[in-house]
C-alpha atoms as an extended CHARMM CRD file, in Angstrom:
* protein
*
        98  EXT
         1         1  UNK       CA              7.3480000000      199.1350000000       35.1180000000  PROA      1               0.0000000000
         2         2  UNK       CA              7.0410000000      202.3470000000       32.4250000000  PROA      2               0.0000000000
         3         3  UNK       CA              4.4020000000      200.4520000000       30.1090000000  PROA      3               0.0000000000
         4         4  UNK       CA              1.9310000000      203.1670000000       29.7810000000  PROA      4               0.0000000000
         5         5  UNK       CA             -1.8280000000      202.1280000000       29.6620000000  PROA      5               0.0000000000
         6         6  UNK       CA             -2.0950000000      203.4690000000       26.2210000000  PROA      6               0.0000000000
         7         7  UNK       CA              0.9670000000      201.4260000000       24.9330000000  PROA      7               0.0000000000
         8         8  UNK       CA             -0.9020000000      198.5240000000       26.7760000000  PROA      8               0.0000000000
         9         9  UNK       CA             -3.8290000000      199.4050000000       25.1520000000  PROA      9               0.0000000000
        10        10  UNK       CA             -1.8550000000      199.5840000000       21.5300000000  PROA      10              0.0000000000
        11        11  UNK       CA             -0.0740000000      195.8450000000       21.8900000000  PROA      11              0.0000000000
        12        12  UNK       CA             -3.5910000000      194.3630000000       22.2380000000  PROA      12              0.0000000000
        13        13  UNK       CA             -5.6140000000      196.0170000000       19.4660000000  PROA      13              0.0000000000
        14        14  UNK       CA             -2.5970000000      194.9030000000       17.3040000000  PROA      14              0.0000000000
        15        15  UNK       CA             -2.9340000000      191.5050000000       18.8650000000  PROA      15              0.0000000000
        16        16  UNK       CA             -6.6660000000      191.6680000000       18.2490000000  PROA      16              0.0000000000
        17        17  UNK       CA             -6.4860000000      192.8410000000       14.5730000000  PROA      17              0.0000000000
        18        18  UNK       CA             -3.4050000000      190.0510000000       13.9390000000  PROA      18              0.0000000000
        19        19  UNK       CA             -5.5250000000      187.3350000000       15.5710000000  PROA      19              0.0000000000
        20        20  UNK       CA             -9.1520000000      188.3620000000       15.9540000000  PROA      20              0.0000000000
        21        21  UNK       CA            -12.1110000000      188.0210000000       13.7140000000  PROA      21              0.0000000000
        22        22  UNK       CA            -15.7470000000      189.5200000000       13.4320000000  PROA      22              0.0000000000
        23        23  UNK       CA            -18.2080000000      187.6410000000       16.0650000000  PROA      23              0.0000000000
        24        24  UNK       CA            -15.3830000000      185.6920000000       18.0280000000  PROA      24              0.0000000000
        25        25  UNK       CA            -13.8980000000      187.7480000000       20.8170000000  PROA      25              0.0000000000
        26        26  UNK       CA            -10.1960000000      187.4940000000       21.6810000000  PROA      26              0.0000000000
        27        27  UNK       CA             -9.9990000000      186.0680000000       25.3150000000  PROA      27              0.0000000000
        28        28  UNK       CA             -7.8100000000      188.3060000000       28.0010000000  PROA      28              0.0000000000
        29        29  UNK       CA             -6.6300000000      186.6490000000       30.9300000000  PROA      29              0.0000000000
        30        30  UNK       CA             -5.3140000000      189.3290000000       34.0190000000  PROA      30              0.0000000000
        31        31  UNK       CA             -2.6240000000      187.5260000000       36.2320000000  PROA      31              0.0000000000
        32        32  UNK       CA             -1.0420000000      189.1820000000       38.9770000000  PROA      32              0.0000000000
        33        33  UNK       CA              2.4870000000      189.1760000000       38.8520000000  PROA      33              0.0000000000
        34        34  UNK       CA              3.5570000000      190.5400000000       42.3760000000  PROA      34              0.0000000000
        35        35  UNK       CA              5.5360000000      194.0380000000       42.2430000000  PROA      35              0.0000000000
        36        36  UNK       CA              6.0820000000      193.4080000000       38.4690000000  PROA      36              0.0000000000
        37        37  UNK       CA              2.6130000000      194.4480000000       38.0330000000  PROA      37              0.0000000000
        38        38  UNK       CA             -0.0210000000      191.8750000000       35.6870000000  PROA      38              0.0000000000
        39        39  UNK       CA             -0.0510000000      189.8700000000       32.9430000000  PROA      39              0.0000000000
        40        40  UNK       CA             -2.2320000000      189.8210000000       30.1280000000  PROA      40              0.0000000000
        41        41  UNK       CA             -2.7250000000      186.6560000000       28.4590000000  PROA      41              0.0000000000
        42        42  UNK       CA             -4.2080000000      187.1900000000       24.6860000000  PROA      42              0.0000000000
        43        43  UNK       CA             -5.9080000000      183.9140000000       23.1010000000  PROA      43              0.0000000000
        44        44  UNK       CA             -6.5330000000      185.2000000000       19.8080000000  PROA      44              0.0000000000
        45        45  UNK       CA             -9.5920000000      183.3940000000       17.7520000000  PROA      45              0.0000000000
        46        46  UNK       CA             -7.6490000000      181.5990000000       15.5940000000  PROA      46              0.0000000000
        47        47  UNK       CA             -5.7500000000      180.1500000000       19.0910000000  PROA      47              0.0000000000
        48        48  UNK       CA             -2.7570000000      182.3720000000       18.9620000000  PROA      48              0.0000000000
        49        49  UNK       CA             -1.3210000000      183.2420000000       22.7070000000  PROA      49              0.0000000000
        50        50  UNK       CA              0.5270000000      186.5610000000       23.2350000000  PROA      50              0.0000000000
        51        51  UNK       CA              0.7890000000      188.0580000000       26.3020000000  PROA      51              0.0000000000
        52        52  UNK       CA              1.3230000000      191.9800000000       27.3850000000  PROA      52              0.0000000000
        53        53  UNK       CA              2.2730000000      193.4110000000       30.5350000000  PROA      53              0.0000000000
        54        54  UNK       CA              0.2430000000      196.3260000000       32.2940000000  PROA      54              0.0000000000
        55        55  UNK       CA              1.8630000000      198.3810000000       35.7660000000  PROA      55              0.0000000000
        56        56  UNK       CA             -0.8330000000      196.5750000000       38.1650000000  PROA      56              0.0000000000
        57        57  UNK       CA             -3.9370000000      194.4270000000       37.8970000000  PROA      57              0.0000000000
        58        58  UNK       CA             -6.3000000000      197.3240000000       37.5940000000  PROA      58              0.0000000000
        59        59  UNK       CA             -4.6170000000      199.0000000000       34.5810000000  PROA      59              0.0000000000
        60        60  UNK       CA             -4.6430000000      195.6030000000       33.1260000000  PROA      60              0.0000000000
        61        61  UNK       CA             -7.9750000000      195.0110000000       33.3780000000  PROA      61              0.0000000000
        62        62  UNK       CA             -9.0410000000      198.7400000000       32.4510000000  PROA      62              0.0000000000
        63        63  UNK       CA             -6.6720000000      198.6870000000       29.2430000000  PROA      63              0.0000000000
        64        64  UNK       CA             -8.6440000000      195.0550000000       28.2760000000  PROA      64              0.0000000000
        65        65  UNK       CA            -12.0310000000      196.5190000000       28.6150000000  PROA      65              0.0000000000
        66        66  UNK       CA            -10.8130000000      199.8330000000       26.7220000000  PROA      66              0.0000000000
        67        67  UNK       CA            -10.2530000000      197.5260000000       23.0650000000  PROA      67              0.0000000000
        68        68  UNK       CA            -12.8410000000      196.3590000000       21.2510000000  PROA      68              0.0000000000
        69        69  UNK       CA            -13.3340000000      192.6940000000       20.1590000000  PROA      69              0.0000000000
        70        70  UNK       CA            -11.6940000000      191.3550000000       23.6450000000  PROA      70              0.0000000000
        71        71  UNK       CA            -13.3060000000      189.7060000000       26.8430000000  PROA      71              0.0000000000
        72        72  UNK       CA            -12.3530000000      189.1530000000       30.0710000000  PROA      72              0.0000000000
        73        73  UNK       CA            -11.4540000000      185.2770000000       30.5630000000  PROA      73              0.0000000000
        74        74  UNK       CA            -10.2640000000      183.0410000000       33.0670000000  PROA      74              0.0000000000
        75        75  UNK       CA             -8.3640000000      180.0200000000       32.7560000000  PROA      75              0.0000000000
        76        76  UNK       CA            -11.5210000000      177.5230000000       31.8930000000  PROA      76              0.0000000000
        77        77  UNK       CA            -12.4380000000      174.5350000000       29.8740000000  PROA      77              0.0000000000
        78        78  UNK       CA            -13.5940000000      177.2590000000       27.0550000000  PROA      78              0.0000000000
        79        79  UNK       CA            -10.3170000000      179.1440000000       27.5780000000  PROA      79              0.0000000000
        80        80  UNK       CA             -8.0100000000      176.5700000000       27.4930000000  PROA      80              0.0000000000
        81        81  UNK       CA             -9.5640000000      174.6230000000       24.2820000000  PROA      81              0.0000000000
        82        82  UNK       CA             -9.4460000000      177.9120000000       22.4350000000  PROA      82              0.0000000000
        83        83  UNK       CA             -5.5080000000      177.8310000000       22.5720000000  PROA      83              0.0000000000
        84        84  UNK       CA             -3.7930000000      176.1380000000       20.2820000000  PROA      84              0.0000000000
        85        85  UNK       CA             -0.0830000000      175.6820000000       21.1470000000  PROA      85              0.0000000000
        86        86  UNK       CA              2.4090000000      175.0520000000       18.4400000000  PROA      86              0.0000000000
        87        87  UNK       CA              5.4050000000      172.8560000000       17.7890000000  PROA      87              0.0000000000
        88        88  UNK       CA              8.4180000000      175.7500000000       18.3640000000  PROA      88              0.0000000000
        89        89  UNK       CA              5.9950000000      176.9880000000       22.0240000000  PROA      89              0.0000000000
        90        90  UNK       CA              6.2270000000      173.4360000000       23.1970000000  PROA      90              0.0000000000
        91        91  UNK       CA             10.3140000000      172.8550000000       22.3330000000  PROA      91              0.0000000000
        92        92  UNK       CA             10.7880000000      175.7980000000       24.0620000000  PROA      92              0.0000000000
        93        93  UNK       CA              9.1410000000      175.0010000000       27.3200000000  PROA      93              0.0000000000
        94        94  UNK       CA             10.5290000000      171.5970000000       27.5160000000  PROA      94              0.0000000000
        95        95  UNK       CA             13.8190000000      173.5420000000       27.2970000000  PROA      95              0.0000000000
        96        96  UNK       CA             13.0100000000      175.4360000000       30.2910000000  PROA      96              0.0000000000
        97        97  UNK       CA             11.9040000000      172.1470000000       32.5000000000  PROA      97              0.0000000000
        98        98  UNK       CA             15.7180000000      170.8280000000       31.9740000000  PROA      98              0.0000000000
């Protein structure tokens, strides 16, 4: 893969200080991606979604816990209301089911 953990590590803290805010944690979601390694899912406080990719599941989660202002999250009721999915993220996925 060649993401190092620290460039991991750099891609969410800028995530976190584009879409964080004091007392409302950005939500990380790990997903295994096979030999591609994992996924980060970002759900920034103000519903933004990024995502960043780590070399395996471990160095995902490691590089999530290593920023400040982000918690672990799975793909719950909480999770899923936080997100807030905008007109140009919803053309372009309705692209891809054609």
């Amino acid at each position: 893969m060649g993401v190092s953990d620290q460039t991991t590590q750099k891609r969410i803290a800028e995530f976190v200080k584009a879409h964080g805010k004091p007392g409302a944690a950005v939500r990380a979601v790990v997903e295994p991606i096979g030999r591609a390694g994992a996924r980060i899912v970002l759900v920034g406080a103000d519903g933004a979604m990024g995502d960043v990719m780590a070399k395996d599941v471990e160095s995902a989660t490691k590089a999530v816990d290593a920023v400040d202002n982000v918690e672990q999250a799975e793909w719950d009721r909480e999770t899923t209301a936080a997100t807030k999915i905008g007109f140009e993220h919803r053309r372009k996925m309705a692209k891809m089911q054609s």
